[in-house]
Short mmCIF file of the C-alpha atoms (twelve columns), coordinates in Angstrom:
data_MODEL
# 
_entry.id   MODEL 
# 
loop_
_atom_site.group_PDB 
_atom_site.id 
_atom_site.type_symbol 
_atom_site.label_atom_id 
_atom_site.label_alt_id 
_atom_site.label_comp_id 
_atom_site.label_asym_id 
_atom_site.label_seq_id 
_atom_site.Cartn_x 
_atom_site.Cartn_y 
_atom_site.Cartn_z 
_atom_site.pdbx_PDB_model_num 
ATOM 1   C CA . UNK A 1   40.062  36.606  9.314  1 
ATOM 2   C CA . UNK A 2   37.537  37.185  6.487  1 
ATOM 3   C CA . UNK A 3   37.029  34.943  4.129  1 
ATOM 4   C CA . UNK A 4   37.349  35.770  0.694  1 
ATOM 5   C CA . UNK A 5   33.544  36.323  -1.787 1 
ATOM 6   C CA . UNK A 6   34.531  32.912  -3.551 1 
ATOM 7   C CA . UNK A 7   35.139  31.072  -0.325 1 
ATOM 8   C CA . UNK A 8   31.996  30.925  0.820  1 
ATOM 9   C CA . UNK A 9   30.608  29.107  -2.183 1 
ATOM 10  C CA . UNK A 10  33.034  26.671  -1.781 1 
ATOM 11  C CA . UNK A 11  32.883  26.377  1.870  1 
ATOM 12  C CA . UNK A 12  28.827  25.775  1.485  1 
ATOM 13  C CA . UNK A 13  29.694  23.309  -1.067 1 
ATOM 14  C CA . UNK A 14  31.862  21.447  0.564  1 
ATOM 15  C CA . UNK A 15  29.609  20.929  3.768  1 
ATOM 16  C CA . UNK A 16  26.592  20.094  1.395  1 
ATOM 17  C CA . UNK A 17  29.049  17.139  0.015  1 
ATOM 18  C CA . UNK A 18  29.521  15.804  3.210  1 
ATOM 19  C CA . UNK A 19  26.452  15.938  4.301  1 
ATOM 20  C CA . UNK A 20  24.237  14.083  1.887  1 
ATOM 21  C CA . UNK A 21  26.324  11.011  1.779  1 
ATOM 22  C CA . UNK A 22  25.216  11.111  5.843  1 
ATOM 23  C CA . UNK A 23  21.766  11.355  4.997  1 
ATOM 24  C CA . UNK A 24  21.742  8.956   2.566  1 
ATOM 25  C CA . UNK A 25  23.288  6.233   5.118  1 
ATOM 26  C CA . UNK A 26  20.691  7.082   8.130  1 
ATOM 27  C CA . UNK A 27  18.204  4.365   8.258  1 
ATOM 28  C CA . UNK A 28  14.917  5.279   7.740  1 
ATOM 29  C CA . UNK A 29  12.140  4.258   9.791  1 
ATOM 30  C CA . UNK A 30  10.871  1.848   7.120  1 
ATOM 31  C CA . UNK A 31  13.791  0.460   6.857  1 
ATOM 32  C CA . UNK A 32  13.904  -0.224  10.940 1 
ATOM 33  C CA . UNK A 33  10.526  -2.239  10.276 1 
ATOM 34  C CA . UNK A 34  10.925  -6.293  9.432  1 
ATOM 35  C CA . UNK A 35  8.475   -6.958  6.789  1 
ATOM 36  C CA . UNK A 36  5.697   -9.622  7.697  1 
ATOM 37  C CA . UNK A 37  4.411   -11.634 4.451  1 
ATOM 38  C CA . UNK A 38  0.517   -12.423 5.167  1 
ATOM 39  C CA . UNK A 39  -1.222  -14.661 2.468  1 
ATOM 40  C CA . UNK A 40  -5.269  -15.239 2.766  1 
ATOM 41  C CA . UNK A 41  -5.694  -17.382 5.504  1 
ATOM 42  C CA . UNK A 42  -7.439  -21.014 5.027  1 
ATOM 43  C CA . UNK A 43  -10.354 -22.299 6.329  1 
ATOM 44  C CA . UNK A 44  -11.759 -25.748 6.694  1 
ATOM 45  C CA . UNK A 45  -15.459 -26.995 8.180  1 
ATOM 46  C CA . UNK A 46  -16.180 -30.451 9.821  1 
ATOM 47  C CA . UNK A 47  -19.092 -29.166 11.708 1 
ATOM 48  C CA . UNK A 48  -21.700 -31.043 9.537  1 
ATOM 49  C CA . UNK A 49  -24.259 -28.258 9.196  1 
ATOM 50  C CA . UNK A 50  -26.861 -28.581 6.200  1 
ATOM 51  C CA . UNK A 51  -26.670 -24.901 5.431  1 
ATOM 52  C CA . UNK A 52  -24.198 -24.439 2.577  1 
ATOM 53  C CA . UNK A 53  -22.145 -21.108 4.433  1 
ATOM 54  C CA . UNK A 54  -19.440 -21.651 2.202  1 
ATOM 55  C CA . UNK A 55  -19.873 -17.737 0.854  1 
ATOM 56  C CA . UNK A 56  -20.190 -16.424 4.636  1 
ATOM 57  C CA . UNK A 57  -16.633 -17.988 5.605  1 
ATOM 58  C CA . UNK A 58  -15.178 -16.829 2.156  1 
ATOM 59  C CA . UNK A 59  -16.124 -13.113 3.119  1 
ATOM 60  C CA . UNK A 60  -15.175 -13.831 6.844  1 
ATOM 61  C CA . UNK A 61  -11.831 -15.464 5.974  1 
ATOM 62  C CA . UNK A 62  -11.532 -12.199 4.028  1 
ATOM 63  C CA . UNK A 63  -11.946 -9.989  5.608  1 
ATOM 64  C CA . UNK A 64  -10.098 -11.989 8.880  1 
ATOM 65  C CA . UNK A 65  -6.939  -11.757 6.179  1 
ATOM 66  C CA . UNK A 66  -7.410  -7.993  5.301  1 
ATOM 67  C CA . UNK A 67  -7.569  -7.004  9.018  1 
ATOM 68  C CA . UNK A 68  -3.887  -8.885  9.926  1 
ATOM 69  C CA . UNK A 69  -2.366  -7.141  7.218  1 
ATOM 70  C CA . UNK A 70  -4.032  -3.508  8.147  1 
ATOM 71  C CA . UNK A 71  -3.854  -4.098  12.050 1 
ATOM 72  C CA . UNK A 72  0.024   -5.790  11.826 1 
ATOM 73  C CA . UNK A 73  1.214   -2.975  9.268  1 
ATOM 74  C CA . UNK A 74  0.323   -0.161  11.750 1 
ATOM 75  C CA . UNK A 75  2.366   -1.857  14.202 1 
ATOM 76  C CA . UNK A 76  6.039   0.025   14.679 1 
ATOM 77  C CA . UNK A 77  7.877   -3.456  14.486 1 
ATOM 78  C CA . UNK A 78  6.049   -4.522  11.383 1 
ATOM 79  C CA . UNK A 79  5.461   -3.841  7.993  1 
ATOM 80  C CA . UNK A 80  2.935   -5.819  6.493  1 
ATOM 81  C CA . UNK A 81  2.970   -7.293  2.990  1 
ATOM 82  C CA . UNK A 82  -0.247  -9.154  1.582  1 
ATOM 83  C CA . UNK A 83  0.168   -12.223 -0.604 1 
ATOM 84  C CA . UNK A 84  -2.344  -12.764 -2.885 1 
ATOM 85  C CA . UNK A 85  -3.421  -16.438 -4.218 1 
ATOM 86  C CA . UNK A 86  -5.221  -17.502 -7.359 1 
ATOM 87  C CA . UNK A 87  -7.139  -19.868 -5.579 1 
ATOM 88  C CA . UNK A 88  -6.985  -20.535 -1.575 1 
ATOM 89  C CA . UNK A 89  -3.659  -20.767 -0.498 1 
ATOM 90  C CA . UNK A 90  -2.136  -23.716 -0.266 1 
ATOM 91  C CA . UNK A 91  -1.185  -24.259 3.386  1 
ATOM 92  C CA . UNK A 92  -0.020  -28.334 3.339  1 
ATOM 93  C CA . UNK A 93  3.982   -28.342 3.860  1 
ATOM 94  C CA . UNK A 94  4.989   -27.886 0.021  1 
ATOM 95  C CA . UNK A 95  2.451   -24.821 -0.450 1 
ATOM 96  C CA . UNK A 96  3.830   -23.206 2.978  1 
ATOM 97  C CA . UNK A 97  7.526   -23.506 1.888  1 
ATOM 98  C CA . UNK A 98  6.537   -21.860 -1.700 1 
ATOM 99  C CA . UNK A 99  4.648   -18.952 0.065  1 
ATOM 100 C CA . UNK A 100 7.896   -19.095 2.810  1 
ATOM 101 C CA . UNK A 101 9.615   -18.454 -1.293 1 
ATOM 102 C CA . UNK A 102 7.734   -15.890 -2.557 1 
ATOM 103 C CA . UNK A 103 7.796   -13.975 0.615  1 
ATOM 104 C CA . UNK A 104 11.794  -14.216 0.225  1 
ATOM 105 C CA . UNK A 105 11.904  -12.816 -3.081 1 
ATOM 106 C CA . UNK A 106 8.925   -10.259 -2.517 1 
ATOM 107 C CA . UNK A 107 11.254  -8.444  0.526  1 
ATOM 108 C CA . UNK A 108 9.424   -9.945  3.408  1 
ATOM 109 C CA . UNK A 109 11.767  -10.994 6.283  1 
ATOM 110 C CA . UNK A 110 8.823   -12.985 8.109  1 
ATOM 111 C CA . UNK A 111 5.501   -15.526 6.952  1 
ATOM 112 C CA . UNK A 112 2.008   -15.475 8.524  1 
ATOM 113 C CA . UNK A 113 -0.139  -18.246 8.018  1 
ATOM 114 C CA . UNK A 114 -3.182  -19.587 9.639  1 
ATOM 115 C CA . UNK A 115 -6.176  -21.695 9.306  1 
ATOM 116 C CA . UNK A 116 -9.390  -21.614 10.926 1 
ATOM 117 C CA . UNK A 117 -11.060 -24.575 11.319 1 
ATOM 118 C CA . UNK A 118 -14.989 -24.967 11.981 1 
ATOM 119 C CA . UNK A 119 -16.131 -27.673 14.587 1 
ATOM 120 C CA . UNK A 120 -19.615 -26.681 15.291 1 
ATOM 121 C CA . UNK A 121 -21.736 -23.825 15.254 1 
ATOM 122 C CA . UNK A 122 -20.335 -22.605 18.660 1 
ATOM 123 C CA . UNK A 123 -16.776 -23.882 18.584 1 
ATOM 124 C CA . UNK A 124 -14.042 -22.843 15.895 1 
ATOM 125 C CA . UNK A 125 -9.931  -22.856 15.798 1 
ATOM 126 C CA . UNK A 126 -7.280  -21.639 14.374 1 
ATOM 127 C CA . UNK A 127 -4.016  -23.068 13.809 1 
ATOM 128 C CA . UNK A 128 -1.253  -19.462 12.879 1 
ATOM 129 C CA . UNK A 129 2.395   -19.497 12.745 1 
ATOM 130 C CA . UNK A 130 5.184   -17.211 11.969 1 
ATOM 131 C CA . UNK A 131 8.228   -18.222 9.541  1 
ATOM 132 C CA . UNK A 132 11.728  -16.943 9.173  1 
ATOM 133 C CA . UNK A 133 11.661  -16.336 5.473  1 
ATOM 134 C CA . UNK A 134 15.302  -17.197 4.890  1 
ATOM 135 C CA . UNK A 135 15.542  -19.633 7.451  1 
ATOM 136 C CA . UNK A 136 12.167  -21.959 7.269  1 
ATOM 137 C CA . UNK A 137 12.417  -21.284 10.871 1 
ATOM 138 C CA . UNK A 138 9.389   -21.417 13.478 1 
ATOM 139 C CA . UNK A 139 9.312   -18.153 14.973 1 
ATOM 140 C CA . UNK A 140 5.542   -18.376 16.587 1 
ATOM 141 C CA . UNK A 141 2.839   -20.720 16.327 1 
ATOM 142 C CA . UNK A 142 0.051   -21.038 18.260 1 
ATOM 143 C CA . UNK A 143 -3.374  -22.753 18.250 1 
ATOM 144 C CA . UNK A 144 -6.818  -21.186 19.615 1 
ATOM 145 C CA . UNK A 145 -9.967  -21.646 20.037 1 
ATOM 146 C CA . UNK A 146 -12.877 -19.141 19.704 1 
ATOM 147 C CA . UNK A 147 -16.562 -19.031 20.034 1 
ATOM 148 C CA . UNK A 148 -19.178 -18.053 17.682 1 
ATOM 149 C CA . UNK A 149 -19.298 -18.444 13.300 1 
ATOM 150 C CA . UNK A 150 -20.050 -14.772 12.952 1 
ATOM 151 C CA . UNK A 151 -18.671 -11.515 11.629 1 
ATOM 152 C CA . UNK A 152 -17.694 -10.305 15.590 1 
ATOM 153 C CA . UNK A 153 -16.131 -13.702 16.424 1 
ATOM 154 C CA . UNK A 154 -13.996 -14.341 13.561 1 
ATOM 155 C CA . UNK A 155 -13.210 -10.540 14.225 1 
ATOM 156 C CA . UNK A 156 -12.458 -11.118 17.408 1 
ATOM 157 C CA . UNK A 157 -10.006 -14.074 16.568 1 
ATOM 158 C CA . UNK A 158 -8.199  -11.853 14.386 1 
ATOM 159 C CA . UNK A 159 -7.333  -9.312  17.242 1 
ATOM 160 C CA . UNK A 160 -6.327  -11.681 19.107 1 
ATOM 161 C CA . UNK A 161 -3.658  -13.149 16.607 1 
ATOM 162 C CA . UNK A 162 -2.649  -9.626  15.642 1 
ATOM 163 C CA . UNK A 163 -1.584  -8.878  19.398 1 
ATOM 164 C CA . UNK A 164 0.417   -12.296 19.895 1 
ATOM 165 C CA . UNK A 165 2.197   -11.900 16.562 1 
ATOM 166 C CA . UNK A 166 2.990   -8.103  17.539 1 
ATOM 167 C CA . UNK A 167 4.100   -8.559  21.116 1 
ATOM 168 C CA . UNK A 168 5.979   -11.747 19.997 1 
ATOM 169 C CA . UNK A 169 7.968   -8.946  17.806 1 
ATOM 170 C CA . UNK A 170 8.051   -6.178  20.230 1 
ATOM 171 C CA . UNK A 171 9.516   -8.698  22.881 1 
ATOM 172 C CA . UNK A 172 12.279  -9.330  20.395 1 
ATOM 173 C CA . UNK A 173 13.317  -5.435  19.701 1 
ATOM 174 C CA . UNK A 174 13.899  -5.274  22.993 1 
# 
């Protein structure tokens, strides 16, 4: 049977309508992702030195906060998000809960937040856990311990927590 010159149009139309309502309900592979919400992370220093290093942790803490977001976005889970602060963020229970907020209302399904904590030249910590935005729920904390107040050991660190907080996720997809 051949179809008639006018047919055809209509025929092509008709497909085309049916078709972009299906491509417009795929999910894309951003939307597959669960947003992470990472706001600086906070630092503290009991260690006693003399040496005022206050401008050496600010650039470490930095940069340590720049890294999760660029090493946890490239992650197929994970989209990262970066919450910026006026001032260091406040990470006592009240300032958690309104970062746990803002990450709500900014899209983000998950928190980050950490704190590293200087005992001594050689010994440092860092306290990181992982909130259900909606919820308030712990998803992951953990505390470690790493050696050396420099550039590679602070890097280091933040490796480290980028791996546990991705496999913690990729354990869950599957």
């Amino acid at each position: 049977m051949l179809l008639r010159p006018l047919a055809v149009p209509l025929l092509a139309a008709a497909a085309l309508s049916l078709a972009i309502p299906a491509l417009e309900a795929a999910p894309s592979v951003e939307a597959a992702r669960s947003v992470i919400a990472i706001p600086e992370i906070g630092f503290s220093d009991s260690s006693g030195e003399a040496r005022n290093q206050q401008a050496e942790h600010d650039a470490r803490r930095q940069a340590l906060t720049k890294g999760l977001v660029t090493e946890l976005g490239a992650e197929a889970d994970l989209a990262s998000l970066p919450l910026a602060c006026t001032e260091p963020c406040p990470l006592d229970a009240e300032g958690v809960e309104k970062l746990r907020e803002r990450a709500r209302a900014e899209g983000a399904a998950f928190l980050l937040v950490g704190k590293v904590h200087k005992m001594s030249t050689l010994v440092m910590s860092m306290r990181f856990a992982v909130l259900d935005t909606t919820s308030g729920k712990l998803v992951l904390e953990r505390l470690l311990s790493f050696r050396s107040d420099n550039d590679e050991g602070w890097r280091h660190a933040g490796a480290y927590v980028a791996r546990e907080v991705a496999d913690s996720f990729a354990g869950e997809a599957k």
